[in-house]
C-alpha positions in Angstrom: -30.9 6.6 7.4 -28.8 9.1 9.1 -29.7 12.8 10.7 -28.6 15.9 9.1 -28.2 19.6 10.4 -29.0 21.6 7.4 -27.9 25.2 7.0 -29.5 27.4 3.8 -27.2 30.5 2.7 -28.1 32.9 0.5 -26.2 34.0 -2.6 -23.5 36.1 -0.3 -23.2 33.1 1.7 -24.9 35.1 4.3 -27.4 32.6 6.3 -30.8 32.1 6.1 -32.1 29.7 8.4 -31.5 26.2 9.5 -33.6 22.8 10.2 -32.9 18.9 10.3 -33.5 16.2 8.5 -33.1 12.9 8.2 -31.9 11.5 5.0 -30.6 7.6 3.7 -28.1 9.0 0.4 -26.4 12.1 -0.7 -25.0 12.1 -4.1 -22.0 14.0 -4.1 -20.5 12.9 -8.3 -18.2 15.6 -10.0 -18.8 14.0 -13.1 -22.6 13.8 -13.1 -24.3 15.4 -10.5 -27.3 13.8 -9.1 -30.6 15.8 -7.6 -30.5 15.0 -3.8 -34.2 15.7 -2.0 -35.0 16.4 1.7 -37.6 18.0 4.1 -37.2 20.2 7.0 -40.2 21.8 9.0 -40.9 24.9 10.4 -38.9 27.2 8.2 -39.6 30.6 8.8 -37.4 32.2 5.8 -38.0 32.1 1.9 -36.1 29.7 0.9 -35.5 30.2 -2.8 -33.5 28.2 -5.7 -30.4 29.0 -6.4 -29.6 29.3 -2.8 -26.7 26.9 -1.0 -27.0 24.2 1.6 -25.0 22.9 4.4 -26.0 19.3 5.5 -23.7 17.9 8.8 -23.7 14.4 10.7 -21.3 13.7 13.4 -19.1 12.2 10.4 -19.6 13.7 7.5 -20.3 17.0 5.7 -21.7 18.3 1.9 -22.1 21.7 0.6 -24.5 22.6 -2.5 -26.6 24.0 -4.9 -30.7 24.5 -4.1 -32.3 23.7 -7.6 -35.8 23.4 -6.3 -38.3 24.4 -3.8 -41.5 23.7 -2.4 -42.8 24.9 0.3 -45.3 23.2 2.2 -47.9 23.7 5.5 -45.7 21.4 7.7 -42.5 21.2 5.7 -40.6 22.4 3.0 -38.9 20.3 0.3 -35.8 21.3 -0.9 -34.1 19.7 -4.2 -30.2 20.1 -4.6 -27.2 18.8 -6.5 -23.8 19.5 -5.9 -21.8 23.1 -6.2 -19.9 22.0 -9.1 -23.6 22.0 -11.1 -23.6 25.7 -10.5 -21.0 26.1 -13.6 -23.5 24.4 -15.8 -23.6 27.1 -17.7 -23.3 27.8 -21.3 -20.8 30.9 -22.5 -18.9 32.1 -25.4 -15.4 30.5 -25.9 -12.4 31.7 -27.9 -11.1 28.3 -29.1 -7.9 29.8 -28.9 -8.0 29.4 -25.5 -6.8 25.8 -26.1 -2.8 25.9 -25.8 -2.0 25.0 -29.3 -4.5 26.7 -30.8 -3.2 30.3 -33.2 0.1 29.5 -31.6 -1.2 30.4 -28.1 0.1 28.8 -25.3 -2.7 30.0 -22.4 -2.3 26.9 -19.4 -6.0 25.0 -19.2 -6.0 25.5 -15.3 -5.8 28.9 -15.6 -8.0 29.8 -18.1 -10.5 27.8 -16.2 -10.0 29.8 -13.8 -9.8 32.9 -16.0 -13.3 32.0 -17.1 -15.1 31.6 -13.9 -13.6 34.7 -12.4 -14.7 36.4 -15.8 -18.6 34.6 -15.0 -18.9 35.0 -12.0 -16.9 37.1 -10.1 -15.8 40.8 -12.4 -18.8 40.6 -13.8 -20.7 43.8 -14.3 -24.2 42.1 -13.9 -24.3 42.0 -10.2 -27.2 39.7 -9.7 -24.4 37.0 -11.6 -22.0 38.2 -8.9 -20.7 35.1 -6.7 -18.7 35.4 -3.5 -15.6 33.1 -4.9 -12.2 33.2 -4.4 -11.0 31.2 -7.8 -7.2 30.4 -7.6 -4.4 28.1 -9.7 -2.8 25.7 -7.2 1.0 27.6 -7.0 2.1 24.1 -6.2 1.7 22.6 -9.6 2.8 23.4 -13.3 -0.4 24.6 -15.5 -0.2 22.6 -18.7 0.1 24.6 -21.6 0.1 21.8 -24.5 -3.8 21.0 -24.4 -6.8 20.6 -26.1 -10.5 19.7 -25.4 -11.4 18.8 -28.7 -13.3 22.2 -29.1 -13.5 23.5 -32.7 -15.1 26.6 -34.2 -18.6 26.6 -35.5 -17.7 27.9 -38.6 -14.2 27.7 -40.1 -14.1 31.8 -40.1 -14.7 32.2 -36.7 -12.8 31.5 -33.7 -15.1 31.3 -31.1 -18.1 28.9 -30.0 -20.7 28.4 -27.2 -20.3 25.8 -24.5 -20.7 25.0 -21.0 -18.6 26.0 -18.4 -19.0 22.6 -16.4 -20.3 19.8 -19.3 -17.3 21.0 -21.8 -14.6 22.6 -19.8 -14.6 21.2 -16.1 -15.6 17.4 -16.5 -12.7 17.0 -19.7 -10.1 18.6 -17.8 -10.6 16.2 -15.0 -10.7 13.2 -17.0 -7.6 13.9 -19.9 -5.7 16.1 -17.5 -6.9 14.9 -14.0 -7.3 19.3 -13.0 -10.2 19.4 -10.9 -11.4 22.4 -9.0 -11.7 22.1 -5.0 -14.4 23.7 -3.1 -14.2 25.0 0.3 -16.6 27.1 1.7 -15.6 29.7 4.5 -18.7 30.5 6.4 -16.7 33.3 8.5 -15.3 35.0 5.6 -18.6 34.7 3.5 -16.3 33.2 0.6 -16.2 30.3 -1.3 -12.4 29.2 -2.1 -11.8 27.2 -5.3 -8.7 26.0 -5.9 -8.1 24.4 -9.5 -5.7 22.5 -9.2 -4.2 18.5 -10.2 -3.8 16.3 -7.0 -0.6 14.8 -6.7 -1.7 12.6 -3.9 -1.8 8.9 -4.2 -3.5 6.5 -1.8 -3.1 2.4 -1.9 -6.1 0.2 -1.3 -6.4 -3.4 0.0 -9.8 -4.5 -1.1 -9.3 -7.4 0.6 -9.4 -5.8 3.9 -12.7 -5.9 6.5 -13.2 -2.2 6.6 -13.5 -2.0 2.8 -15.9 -3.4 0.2 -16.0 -3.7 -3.3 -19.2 -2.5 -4.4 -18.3 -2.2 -8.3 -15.5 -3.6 -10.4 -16.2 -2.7 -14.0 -12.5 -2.4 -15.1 -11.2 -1.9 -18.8 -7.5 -2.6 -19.3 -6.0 -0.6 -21.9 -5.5 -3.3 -24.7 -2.6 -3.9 -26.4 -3.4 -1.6 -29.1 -0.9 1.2 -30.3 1.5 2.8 -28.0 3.4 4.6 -30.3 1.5 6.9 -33.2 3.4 9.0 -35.6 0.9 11.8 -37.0 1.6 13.2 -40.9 0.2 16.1 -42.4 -1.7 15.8 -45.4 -0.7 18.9 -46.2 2.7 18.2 -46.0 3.7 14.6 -45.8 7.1 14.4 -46.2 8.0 17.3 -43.9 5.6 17.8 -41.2 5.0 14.7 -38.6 4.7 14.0 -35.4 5.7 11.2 -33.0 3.4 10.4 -29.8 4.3 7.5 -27.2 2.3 6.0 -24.6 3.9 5.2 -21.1 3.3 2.9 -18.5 1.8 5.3 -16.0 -1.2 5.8 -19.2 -0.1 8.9 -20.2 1.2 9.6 -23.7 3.3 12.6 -24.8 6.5 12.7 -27.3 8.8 12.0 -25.0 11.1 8.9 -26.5 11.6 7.4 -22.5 9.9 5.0 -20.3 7.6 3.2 -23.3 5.5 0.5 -23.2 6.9 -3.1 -24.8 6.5 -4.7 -27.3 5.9 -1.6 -29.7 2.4 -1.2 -31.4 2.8 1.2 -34.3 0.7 3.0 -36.0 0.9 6.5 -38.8 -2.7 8.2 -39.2 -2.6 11.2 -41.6 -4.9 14.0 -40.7 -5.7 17.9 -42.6 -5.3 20.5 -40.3 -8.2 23.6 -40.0 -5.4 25.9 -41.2 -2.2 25.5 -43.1 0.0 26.8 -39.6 2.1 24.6 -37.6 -0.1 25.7 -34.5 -3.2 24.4 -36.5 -1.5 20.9 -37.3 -0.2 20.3 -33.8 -3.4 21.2 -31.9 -5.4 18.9 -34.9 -2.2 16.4 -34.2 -2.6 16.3 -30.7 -6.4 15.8 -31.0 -5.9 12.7 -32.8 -3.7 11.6 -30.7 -6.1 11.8 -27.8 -8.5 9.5 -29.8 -6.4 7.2 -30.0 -4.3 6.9 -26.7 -7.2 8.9 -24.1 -10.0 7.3 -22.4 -8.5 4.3 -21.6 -7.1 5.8 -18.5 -9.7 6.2 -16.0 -12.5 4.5 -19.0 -13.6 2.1 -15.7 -15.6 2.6 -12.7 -14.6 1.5 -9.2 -16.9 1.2 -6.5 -15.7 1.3 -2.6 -17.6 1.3 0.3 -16.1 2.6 4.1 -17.1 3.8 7.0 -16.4 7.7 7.5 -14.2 7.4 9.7 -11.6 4.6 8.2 -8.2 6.1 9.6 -6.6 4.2 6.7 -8.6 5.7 3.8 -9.8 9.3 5.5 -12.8 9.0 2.5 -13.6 12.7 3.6 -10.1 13.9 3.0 -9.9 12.4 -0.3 -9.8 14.7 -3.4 -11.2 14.6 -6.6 -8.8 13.8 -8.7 -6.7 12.0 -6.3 -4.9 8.7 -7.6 -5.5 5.1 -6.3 -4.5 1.8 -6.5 -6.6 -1.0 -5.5 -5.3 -4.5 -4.7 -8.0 -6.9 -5.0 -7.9 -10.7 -5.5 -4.5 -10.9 -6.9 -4.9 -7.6 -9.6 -4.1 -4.0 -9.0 -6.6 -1.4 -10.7 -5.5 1.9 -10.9 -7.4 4.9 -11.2 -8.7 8.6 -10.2 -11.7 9.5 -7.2 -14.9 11.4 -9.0 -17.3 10.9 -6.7 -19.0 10.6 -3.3 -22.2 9.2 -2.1 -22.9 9.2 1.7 -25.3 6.4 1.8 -26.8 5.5 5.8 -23.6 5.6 7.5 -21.3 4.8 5.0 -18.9 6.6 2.2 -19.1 5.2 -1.1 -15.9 6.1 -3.2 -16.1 6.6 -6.8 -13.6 5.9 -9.0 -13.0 6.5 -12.6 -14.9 7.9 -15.7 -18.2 5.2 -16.0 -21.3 5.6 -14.3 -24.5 3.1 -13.6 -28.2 4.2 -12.6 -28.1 5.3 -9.0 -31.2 4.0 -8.8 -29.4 0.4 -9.5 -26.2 1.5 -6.6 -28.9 2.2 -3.7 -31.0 -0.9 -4.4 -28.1 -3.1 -3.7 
């Protein structure tokens, strides 16, 4: 168990009140986020959902979304997942959007962006309004060749409903690794998000004291195909495509740094339209189900003190690459999660989940 300071803010980030409490887990997942529950007494201000919450210990700190409330005589019990939830929201999306789509080429992190500044932000219903400041990270290049597998609901129309987080944010972070990076400024009543792709990298010795492997459910990409060539139905003999998987588990049509001995394989597919931008968005689609998911398709488990000066957990970002070295094998793979369980950090890694319900009994 572990003592929390816990400030509510209003929907301007303006405060509300404060309290403590004393809690044993917060679940902080970007991929699946968890309902969190705690009780503070003598509150003196509604407290109402939809509102955000601060909780601080001398070691760590979590910002969120209030989902539910209940006030009580003595205390007042306050439900709440993490910010990220707040996008969970379902809107109406020009597939176009997608960079091979009609020929268009608009970059996924910025039409992310684009769409939770459009949501949120410009809006003209004020009562939607949030205080964000939504940015592109000007240190990376926005990828313009992508696709989310999002398709039309009927071939004559180009647009469809989805949500915000479920279809847009969670798929970016696991085909692309873009994940968006929240920072609340208290001072400036803002919320910064920064969507960006973290380029940091962070090597792990499980075998070390100060680190424990809590999970190890690793999937090795087999040796399946690493080299796809796409045709055309439409077009057989003129219209292909070549795709090649690379070491690092990326795949692209770049013809360098491949992975030996070649597994081949030719899949023919129809494209929605008879364009070139219709059969490289379907093309690269495929391609996707055939090469994706292997990547980060594991779940690593860590657990470290807060303060480990050779992991900084609270420094990490989602996003961010590891590599663990752990009885003899390295495991790579990308940080999703959080949980700050008594006085520890766990560190989750990669794109599985289990019941957190089986994590805290152990």
């Amino acid at each position: 168990m572990q003592q929390f300071n816990v400030d509510i803010f209003d929907r301007s980030l303006s405060y509300v009140c404060n309290g403590q409490t004393i809690v044993s887990s917060i679940d902080d997942d970007y991929l699946s986020p968890k309902t969190n529950t705690i009780a503070i007494s003598n509150v003196d201000k509604e407290i109402i959902a939809g509102y955000f919450i601060r909780l601080q210990s001398d070691e760590t700190d979590f910002f969120g979304l209030i989902t539910d409330v209940s006030p009580g005589e003595f205390e007042t019990v306050i439900q709440f997942s993490s910010f990220i939830s707040i996008f969970d929201e379902v809107i109406l999306f020009w597939v176009g959007f997608q960079g091979l789509e009609a020929g268009h080429a608009d970059p996924l992190e910025g039409t992310i962006a684009h769409l939770i500044r459009t949501y949120y932000v410009t809006t003209t219903d004020r009562l939607m309004y949030l205080p964000l400041n939504v940015y592109v990270d000007p240190n990376i290049t926005e990828i313009k060749q992508w696709t989310l597998g999002i398709t039309r609901t009927k071939e004559e129309i180009s647009f469809t409903t989805l949500s915000i987080y479920a279809d847009l944010i969670v798929p970016a972070l696991k085909r692309y690794g873009v994940s968006l990076i929240v920072t609340p400024d208290f001072n400036r009543k803002m919320i910064d998000i920064k969507v960006t792709r973290s380029s940091k990298t962070l090597n792990i010795d499980g075998e070390l004291n100060d680190v424990t492997v809590r999970t190890l459910k690793y999937n090795n990409r087999p040796l399946g195909t690493n080299k796809l060539e796409i045709v055309n139905n439409l077009h057989p003999t003129t219209d292909t495509i070549k795709y090649y998987a690379h070491p690092d588990m990326t795949f692209n049509t770049n013809n360098t740094n491949r992975i030996t001995p070649v597994a081949f394989e030719t899949r023919m597919i129809v494209p929605q339209e008879d364009t070139t931008a219709s059969f490289r968005a379907a093309a690269l689609e495929e391609a996707y189900n055939v090469f994706s998911g292997a990547a980060w398709d594991n779940l690593i488990e860590l657990e470290v003190a807060p303060d480990n000066k050779n992991i900084l957990p609270m420094e990490m970002e989602i996003g961010q690459k590891v590599t663990l070295w752990y009885k003899g094998a390295t495991y790579s793979s990308i940080l999703t999660g959080k949980v700050i369980e008594d006085h520890n950090i766990i560190l989750l890694f990669g794109s599985e989940r289990i019941e957190y319900t089986k994590r805290a009994k152990r």
